[in-house]
C-alpha positions in Angstrom: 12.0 23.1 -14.9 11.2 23.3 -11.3 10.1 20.3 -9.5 7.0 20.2 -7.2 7.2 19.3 -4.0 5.2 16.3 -3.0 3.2 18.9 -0.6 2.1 21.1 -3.2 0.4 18.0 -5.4 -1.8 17.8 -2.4 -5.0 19.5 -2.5 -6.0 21.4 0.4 -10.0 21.3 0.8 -9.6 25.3 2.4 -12.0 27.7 1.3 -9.7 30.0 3.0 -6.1 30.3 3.1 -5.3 27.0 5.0 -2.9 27.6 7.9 -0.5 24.9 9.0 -2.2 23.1 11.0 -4.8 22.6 8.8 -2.3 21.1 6.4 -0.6 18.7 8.6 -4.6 17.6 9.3 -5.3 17.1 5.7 -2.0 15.4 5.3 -2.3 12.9 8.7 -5.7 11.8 7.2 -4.3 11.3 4.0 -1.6 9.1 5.0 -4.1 7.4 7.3 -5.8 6.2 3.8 -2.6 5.0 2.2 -2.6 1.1 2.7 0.1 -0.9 4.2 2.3 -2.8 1.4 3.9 -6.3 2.6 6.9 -7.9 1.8 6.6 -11.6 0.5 8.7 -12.5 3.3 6.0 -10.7 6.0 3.5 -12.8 4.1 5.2 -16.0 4.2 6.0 -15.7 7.9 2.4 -14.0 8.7 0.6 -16.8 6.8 2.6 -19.8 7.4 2.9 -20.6 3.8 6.6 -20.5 1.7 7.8 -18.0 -0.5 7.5 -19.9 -3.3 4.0 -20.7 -2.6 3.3 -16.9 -2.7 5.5 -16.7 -5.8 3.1 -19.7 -8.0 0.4 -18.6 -6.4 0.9 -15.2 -8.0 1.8 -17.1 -11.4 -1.5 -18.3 -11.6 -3.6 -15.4 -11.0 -4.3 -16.2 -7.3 -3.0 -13.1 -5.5 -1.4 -9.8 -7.4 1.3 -8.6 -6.7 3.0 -5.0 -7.0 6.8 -3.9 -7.8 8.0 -0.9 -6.7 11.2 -0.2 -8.3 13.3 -4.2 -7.4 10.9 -5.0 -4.5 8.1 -6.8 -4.7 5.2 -5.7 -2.0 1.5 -7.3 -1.7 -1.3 -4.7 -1.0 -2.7 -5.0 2.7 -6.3 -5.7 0.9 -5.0 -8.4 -1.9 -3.5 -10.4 1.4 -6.5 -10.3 3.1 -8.3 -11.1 0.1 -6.0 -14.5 -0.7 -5.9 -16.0 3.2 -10.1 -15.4 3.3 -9.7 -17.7 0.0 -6.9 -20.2 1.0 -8.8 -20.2 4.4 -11.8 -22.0 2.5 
């Protein structure tokens, strides 16, 4: 079985053949849109609070957090999300 290429699951909005360039547009805004994934340790140091604060705080519900593969990564928007409600 052949594998795809990561480019060809992308959808090209071209009602004519798109050239290059107007795949490396489609693709540049695309990535644009992908959001940013932190490290706990980026968080602790960004926020001021331990790792192990992070860690409970994600035991009991208060921010999510994502695994990719062994790392653990908090979403841009869940970070955000958390200081706005430690902040209060």
């Amino acid at each position: 079985m052949r594998r795809r290429l990561w480019t060809e699951a992308v959808e090209f909005p071209c009602s004519r053949p798109c050239g290059r360039s107007d795949r490396e547009k489609v693709l540049k805004e695309q990535i644009k849109a992908i959001e940013r994934l932190f490290t706990v340790r980026e968080v602790a140091e960004a926020s001021g609070f331990s790792k192990v604060k992070i860690y409970n705080d994600a035991r009991a519900g208060k921010i999510h957090l994502t695994k990719l593969g062994r790392s653990t990564r908090i979403r841009e928007s869940e970070y955000a999300r958390w200081i706005g409600a430690a902040a209060k």
